[in-house]
matplotlib code that plots the C-alpha trace (Angstrom):
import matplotlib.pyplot as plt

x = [0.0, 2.9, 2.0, 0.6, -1.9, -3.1, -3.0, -5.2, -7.7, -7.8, -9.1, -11.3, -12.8, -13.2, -14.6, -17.1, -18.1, -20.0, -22.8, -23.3, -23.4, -26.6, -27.4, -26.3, -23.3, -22.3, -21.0, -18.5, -17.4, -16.5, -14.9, -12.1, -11.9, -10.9, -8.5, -6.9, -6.6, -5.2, -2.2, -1.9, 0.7, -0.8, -1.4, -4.5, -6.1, -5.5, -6.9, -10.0, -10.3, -10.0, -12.4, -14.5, -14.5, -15.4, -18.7, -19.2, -22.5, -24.0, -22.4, -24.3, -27.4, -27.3, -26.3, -29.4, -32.1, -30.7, -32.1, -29.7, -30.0, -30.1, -33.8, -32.8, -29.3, -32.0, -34.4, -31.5, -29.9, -33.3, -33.7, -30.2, -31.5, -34.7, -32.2, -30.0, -33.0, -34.7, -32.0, -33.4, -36.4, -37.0, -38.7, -37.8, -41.9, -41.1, -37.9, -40.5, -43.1, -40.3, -38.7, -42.2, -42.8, -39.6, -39.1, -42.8, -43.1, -46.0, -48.1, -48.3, -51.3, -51.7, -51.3, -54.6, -54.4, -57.3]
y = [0.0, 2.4, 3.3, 6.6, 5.4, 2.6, 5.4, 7.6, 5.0, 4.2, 7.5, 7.8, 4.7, 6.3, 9.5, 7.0, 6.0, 9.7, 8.3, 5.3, 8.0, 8.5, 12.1, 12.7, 11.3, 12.5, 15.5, 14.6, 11.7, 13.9, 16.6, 13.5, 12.5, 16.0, 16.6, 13.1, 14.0, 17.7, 15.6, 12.5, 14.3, 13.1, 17.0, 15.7, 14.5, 17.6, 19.9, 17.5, 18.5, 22.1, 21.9, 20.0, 22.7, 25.1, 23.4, 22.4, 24.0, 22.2, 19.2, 19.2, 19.9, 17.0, 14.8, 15.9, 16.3, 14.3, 16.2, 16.9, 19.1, 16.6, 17.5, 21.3, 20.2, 17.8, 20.8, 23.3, 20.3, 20.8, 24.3, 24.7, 22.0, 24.5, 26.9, 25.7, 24.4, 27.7, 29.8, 31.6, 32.2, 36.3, 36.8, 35.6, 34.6, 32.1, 30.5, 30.2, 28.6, 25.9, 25.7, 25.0, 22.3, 20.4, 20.9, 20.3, 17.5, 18.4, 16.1, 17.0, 17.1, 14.5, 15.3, 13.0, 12.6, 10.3]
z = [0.0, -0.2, -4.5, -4.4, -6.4, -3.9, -1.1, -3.3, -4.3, -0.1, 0.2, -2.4, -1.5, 2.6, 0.7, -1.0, 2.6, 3.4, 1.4, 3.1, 6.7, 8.7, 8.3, 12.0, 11.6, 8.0, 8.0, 11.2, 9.1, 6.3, 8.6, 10.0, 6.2, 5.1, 7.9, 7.6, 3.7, 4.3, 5.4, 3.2, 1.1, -2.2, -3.6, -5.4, -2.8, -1.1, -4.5, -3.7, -0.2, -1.1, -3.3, -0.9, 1.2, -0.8, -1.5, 1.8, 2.4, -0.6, -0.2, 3.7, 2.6, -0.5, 2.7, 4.2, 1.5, -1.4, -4.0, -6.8, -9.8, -12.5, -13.4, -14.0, -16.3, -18.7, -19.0, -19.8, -22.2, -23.9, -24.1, -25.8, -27.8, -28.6, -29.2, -31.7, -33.9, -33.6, -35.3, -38.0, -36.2, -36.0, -33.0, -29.5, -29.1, -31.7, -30.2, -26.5, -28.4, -29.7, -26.1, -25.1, -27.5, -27.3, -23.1, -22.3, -24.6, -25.6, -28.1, -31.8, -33.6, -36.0, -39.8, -41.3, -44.9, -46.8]

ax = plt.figure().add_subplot(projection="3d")
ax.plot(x, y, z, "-o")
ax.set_aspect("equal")
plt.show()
């Protein structure tokens, strides 16, 4: 266990462990992990914990809620989606009508033809 790359899998592995926490217990658990990684000497590990920190607010209250914002990146992956098939459009009430359409998935009428 002496490969840096063993140690840092090892860690990412007990980093892996905060979602397995209780809620009361998780955010102590990550607290130790981040202080026992501050001082592993691997310097990615420690960019990790930095930026661990930085998002530690967020990262609490996922712990907590477990909501996640993947609903919100699909609906903006489909409005960009609206946007890039509504170039050429001339108005910005045309390019909401296709956002509508493609992110509400709204039924088409069908086209009968006898």
């Amino acid at each position: 266990m002496q490969l840096k790359t063993a140690r840092a899998a090892r860690w990412r592995d007990d980093f892996n462990g905060f979602y397995d926490q209780p809620e009361t217990q998780a955010e102590a658990y990550l607290r130790r992990w981040c202080y026992g990684a501050k001082r592993s000497r691997l310097e990615p590990i420690k960019e990790f914990v930095r930026t661990v920190e930085t998002h530690w607010d967020g990262i609490v209250a996922w712990q907590q809620s477990r909501l996640s914002n993947g609903l919100l990146e699909g609906t903006n992956s489909l409005i960009q989606s609206a946007k890039r098939r509504a170039r050429g459009y001339r108005s910005k009430t045309k390019m909401i009508t296709i956002i509508y359409l493609i992110a509400g998935k709204l039924p088409l009428p069908q086209i009968h033809t006898i």
